[in-house]
Structure formats: C-alpha cells, structure tokens
Biopython code that builds the backbone (N, CA, C, O; Angstrom):
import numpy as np
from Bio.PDB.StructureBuilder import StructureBuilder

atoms = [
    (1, "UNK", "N", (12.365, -1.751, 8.940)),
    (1, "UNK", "CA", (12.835, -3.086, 9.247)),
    (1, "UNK", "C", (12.298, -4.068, 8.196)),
    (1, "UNK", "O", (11.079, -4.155, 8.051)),
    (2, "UNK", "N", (13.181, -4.857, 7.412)),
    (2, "UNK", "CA", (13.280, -5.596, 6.874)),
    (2, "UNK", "C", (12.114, -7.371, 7.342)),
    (2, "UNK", "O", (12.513, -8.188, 8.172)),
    (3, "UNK", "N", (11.110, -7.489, 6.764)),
    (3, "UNK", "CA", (10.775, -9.332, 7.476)),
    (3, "UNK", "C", (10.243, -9.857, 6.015)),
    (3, "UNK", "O", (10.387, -9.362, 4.897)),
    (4, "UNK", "N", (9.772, -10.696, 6.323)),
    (4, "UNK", "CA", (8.802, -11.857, 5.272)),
    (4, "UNK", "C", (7.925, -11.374, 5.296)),
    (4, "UNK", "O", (7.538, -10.737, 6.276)),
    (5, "UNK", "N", (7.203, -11.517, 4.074)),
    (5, "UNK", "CA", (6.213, -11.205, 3.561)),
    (5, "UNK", "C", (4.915, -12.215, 4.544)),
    (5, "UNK", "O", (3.974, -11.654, 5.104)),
    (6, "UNK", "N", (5.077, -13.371, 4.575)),
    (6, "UNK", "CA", (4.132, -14.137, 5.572)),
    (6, "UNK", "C", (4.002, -13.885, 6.846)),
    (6, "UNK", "O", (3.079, -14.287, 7.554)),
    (7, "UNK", "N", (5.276, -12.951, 7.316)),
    (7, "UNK", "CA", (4.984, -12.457, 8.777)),
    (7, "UNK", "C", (4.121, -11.025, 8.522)),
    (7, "UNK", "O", (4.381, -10.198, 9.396)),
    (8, "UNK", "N", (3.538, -10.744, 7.915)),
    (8, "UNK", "CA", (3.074, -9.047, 7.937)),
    (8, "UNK", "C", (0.943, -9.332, 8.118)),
    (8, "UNK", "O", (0.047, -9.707, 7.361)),
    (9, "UNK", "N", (1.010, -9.024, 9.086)),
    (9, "UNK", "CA", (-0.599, -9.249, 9.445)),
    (9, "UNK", "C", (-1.648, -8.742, 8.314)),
    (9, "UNK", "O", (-1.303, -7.783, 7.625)),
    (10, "UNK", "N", (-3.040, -9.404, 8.072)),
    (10, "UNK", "CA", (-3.666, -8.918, 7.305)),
    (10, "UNK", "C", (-4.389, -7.486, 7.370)),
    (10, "UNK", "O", (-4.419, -6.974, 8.490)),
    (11, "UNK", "N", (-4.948, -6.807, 6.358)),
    (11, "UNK", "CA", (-5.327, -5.759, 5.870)),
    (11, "UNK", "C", (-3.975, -4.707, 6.337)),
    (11, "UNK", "O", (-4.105, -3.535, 6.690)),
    (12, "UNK", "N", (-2.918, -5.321, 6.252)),
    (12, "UNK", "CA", (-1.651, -4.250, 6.576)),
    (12, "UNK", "C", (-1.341, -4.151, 4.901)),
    (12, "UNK", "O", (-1.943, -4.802, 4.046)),
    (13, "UNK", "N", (-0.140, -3.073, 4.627)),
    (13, "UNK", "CA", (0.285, -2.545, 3.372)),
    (13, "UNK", "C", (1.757, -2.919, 3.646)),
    (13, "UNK", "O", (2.377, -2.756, 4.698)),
    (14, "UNK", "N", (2.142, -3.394, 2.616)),
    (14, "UNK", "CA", (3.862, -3.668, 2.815)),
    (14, "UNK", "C", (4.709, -2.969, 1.482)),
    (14, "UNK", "O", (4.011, -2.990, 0.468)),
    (15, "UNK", "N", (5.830, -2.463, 1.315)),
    (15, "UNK", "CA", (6.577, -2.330, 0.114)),
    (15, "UNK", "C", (7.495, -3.469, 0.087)),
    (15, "UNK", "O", (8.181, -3.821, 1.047)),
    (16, "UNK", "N", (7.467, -4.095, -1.205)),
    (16, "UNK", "CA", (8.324, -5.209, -1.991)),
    (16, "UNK", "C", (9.841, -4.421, -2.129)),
    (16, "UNK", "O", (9.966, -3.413, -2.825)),
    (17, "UNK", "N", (10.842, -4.960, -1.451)),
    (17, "UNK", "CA", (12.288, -4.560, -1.144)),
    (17, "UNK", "C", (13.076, -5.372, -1.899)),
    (17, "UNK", "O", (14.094, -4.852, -2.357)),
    (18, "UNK", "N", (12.793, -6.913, -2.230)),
    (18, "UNK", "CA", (13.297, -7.951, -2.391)),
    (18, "UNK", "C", (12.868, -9.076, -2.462)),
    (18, "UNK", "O", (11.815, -9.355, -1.889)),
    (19, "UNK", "N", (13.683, -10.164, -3.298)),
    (19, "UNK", "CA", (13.050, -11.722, -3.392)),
    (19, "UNK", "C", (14.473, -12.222, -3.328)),
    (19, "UNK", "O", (15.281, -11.825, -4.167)),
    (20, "UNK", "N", (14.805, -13.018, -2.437)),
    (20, "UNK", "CA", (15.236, -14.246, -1.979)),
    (20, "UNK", "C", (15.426, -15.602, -2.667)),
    (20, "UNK", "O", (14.990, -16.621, -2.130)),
    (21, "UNK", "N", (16.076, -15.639, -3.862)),
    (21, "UNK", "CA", (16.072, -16.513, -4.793)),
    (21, "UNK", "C", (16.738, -16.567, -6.271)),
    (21, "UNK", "O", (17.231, -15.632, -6.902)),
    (22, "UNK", "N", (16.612, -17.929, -6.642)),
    (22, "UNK", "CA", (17.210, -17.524, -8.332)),
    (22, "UNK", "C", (15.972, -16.861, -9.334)),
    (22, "UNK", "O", (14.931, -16.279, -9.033)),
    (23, "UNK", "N", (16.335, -17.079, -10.136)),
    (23, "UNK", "CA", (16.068, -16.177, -11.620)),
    (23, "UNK", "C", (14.828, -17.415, -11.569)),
    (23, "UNK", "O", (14.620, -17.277, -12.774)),
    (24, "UNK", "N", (14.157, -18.153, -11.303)),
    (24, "UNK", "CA", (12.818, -19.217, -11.286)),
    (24, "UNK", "C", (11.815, -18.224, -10.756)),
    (24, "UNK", "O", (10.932, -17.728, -11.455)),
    (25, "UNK", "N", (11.985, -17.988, -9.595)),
    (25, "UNK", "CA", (11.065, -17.448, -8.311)),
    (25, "UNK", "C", (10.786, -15.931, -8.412)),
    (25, "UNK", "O", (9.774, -15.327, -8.059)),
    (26, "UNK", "N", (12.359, -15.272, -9.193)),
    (26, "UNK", "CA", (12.005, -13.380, -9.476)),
    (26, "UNK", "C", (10.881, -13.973, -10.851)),
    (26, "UNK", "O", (9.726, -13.556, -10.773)),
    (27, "UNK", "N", (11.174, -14.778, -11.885)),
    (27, "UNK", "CA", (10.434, -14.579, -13.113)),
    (27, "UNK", "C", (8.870, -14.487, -12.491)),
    (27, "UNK", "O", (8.182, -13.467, -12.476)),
    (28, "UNK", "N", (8.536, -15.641, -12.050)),
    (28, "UNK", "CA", (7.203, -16.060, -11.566)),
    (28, "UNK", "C", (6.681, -15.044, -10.941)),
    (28, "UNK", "O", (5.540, -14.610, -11.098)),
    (29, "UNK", "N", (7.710, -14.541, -10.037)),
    (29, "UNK", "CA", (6.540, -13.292, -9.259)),
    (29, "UNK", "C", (6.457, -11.901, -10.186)),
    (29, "UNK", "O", (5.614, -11.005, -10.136)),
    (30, "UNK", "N", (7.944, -12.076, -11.279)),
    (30, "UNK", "CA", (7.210, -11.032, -12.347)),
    (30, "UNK", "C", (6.441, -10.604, -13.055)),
    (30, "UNK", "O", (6.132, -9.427, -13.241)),
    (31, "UNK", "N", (5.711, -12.377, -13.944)),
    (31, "UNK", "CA", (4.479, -13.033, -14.490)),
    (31, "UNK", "C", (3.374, -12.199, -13.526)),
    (31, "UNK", "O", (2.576, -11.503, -14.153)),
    (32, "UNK", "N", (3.263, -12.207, -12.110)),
    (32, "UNK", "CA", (2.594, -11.738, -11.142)),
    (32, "UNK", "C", (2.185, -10.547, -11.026)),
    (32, "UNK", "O", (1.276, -10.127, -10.310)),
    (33, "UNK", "N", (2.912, -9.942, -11.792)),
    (33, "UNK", "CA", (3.092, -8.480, -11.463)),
    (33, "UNK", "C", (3.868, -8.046, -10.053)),
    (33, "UNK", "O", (3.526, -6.961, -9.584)),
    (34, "UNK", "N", (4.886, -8.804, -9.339)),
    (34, "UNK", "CA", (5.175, -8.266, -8.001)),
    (34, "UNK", "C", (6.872, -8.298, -8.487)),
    (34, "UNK", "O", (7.667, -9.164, -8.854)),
    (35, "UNK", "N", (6.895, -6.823, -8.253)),
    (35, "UNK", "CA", (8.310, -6.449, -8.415)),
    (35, "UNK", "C", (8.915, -5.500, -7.226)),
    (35, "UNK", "O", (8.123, -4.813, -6.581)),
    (36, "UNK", "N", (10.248, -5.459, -6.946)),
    (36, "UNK", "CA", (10.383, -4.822, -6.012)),
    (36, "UNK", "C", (10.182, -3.110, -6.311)),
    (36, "UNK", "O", (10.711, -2.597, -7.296)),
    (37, "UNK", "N", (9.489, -2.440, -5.495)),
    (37, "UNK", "CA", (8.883, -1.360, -5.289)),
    (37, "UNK", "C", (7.797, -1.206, -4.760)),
    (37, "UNK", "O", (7.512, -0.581, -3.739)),
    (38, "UNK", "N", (6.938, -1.985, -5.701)),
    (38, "UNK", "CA", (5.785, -2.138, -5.670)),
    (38, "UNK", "C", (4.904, -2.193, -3.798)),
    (38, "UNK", "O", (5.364, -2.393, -2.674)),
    (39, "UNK", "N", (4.084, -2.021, -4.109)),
    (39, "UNK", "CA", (2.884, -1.692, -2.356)),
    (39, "UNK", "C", (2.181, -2.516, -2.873)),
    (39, "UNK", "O", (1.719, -2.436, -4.012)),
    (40, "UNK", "N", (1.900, -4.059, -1.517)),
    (40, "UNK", "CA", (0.840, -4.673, -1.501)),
    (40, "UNK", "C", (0.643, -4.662, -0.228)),
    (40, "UNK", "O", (1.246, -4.341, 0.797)),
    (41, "UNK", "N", (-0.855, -5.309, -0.706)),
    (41, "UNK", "CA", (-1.875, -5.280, 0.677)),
    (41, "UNK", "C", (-2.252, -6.668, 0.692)),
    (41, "UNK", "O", (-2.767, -7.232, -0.273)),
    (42, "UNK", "N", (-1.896, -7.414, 2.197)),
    (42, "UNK", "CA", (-1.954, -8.926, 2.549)),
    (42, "UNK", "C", (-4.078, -8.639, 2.925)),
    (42, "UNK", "O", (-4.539, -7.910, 3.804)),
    (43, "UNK", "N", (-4.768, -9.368, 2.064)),
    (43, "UNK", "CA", (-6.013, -9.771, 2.205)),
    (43, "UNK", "C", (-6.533, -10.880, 3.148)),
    (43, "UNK", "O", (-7.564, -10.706, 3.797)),
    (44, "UNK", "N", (-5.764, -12.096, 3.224)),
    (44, "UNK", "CA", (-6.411, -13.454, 3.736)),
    (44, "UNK", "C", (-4.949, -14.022, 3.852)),
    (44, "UNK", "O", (-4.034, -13.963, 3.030)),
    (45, "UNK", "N", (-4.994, -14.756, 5.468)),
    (45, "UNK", "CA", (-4.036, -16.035, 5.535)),
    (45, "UNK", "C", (-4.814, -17.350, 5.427)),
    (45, "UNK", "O", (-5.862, -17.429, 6.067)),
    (46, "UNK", "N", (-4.541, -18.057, 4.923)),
    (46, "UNK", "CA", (-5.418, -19.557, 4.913)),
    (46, "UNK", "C", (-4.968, -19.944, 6.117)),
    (46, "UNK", "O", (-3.914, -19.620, 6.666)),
    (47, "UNK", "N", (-5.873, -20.697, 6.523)),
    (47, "UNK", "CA", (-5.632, -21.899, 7.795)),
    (47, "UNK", "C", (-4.070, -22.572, 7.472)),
    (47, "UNK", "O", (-3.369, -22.585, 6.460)),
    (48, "UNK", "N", (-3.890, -23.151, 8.940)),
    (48, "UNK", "CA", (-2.777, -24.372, 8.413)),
    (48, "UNK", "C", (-1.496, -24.543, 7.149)),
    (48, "UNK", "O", (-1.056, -25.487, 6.493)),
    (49, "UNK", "N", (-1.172, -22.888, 7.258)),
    (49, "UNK", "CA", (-0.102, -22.962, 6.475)),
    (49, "UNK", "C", (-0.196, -23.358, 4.649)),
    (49, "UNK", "O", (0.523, -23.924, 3.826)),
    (50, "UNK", "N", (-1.665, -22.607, 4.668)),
    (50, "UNK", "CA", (-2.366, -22.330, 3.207)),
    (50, "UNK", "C", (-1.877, -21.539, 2.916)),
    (50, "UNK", "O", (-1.084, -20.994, 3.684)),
    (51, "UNK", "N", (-2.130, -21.015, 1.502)),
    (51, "UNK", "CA", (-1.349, -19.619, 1.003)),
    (51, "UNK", "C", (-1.882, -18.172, 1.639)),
    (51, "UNK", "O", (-2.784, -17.962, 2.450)),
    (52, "UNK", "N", (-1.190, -17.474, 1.120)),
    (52, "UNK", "CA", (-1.522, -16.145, 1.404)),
    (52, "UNK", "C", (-1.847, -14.856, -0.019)),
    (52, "UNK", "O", (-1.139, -14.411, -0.922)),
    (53, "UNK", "N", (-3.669, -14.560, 0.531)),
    (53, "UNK", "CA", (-3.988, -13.985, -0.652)),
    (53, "UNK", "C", (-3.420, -12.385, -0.441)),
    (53, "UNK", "O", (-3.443, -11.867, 0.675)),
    (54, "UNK", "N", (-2.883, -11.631, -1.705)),
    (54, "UNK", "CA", (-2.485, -10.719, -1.224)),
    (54, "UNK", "C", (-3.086, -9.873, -3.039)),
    (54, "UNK", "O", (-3.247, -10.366, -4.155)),
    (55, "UNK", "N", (-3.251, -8.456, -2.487)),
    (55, "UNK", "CA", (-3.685, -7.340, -3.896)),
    (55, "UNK", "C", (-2.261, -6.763, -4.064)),
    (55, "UNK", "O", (-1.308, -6.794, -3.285)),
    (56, "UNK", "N", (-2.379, -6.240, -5.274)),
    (56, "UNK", "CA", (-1.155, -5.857, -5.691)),
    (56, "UNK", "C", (-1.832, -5.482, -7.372)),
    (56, "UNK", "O", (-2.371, -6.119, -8.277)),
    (57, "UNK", "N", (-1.458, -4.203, -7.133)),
    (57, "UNK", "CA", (-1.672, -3.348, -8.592)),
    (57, "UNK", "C", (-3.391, -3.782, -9.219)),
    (57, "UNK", "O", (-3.738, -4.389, -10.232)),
    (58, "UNK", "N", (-4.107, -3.215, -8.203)),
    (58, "UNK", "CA", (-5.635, -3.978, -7.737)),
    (58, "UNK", "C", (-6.149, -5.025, -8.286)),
    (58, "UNK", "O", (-7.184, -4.958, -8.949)),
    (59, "UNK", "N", (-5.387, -6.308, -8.051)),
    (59, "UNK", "CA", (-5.670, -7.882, -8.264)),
    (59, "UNK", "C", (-5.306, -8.724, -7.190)),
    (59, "UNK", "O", (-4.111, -8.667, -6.902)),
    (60, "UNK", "N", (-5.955, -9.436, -6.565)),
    (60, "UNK", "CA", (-5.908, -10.663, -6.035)),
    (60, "UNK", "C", (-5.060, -11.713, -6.572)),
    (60, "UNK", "O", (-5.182, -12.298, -7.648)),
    (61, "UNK", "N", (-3.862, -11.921, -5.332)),
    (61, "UNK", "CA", (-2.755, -12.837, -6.101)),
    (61, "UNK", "C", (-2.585, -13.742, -5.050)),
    (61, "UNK", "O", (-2.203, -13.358, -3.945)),
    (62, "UNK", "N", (-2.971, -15.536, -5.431)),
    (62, "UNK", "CA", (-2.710, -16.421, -3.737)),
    (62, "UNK", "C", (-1.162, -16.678, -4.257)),
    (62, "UNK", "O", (-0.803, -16.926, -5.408)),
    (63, "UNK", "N", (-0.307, -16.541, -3.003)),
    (63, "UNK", "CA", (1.218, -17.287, -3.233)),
    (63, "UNK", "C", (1.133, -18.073, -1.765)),
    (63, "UNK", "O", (0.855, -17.744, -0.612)),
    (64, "UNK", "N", (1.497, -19.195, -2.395)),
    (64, "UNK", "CA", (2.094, -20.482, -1.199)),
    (64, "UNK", "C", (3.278, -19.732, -0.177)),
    (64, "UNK", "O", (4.041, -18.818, -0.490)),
    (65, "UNK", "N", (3.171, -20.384, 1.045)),
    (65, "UNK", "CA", (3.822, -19.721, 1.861)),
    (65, "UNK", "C", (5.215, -19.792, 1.729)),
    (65, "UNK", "O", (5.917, -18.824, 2.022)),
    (66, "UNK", "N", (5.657, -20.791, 1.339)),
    (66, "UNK", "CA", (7.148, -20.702, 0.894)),
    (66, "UNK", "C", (7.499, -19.908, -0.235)),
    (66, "UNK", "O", (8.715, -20.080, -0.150)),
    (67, "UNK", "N", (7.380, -19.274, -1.086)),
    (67, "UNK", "CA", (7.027, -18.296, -1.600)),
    (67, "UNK", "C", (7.120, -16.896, -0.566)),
    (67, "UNK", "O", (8.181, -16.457, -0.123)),
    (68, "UNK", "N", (5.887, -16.369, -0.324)),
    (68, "UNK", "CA", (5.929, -15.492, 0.355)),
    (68, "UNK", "C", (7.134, -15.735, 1.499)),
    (68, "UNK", "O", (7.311, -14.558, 1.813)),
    (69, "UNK", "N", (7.768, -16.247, 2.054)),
    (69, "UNK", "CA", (8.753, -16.094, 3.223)),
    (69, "UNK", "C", (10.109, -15.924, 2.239)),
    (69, "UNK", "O", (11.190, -15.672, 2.772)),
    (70, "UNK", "N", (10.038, -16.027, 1.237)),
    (70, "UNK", "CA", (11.496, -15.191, 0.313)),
    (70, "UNK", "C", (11.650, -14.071, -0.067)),
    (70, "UNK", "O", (12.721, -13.588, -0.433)),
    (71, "UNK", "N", (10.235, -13.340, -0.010)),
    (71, "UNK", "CA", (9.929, -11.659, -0.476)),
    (71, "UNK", "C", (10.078, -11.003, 0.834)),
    (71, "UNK", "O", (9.230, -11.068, 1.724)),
    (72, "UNK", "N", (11.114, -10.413, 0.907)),
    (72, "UNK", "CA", (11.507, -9.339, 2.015)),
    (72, "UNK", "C", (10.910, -7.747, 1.797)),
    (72, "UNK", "O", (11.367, -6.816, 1.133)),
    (73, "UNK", "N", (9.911, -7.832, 2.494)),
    (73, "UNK", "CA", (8.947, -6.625, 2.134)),
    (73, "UNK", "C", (9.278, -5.520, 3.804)),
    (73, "UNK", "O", (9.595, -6.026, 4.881)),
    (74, "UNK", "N", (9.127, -4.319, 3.617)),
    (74, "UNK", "CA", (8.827, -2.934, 4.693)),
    (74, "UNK", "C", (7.181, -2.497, 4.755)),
    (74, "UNK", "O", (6.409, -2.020, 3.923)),
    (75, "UNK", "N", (7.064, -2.871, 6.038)),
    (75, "UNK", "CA", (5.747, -2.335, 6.530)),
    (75, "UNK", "C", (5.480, -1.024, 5.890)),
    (75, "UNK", "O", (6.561, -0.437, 5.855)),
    (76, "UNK", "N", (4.685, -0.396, 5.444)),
    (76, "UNK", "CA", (3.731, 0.946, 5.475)),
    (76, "UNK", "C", (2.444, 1.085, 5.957)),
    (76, "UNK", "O", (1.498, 0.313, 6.117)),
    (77, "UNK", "N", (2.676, 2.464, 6.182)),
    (77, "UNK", "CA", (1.690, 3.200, 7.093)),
    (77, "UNK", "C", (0.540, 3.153, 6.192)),
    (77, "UNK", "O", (-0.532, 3.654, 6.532)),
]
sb = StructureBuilder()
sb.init_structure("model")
sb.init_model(0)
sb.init_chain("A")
sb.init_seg("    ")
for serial, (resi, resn, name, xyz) in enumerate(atoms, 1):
    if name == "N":
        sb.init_residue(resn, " ", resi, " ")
    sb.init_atom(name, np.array(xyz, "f"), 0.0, 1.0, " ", f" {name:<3s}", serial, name[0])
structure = sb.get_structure()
C-alpha cells in the first residue's frame, strides 16, 4: 500500500516508489540522494509540524513536511 512519506512512523524502513511533483522537487531530492527505489529509514519527527529527519544511503537528511507528503513511499519489513 501506497502513503506519504510523513505518515510512516519512526525507526520504520520505507521504499521510495515516487515523488509527486515537477522537475523542482524530483531535482532537489536527487541533490539528496533520494531516488525512487531507494530504502529509507524515518529517524525523528519534529514537534509541531517540523521536518522529518530521515537516513538514506547512511546519511541523515531533514525534509520539511510538505516535502515529505509528495514522496509516495511502501512500508518494509
């Protein structure tokens, strides 16, 4: 099942399926290293609709939540 990346609870693992956007938002999260395939692991939600720190290709990456709610990621085990 298909959700947002901001809905997936911490120390869970997700696979990157998709981004939700123009050619601005894929570049930036490419700069990032987050491409679709890829397995990350959500680390930290900030309070109050702060970003969300997440690892990915073992680095620490914060993305603002609007952001993360365009990356359509699949839970893993």
């Amino acid at each position: 099942m298909l959700i947002p990346l901001d809905r997936v609870a911490v120390n869970k693992k997700a696979k990157v399926m998709g981004v939700q956007g123009g050619w601005g938002i894929r570049n930036r999260l490419s700069q990032l290293g987050i491409h679709p395939g890829d397995v990350i692991t959500i680390v930290r939600h900030a309070a109050l609709g702060g970003p969300i720190l997440i690892e990915v290709h073992g680095f620490q990456v914060a993305l603002g939540r609007r952001i993360a709610s365009r990356i359509t990621v699949e839970e893993v085990e």
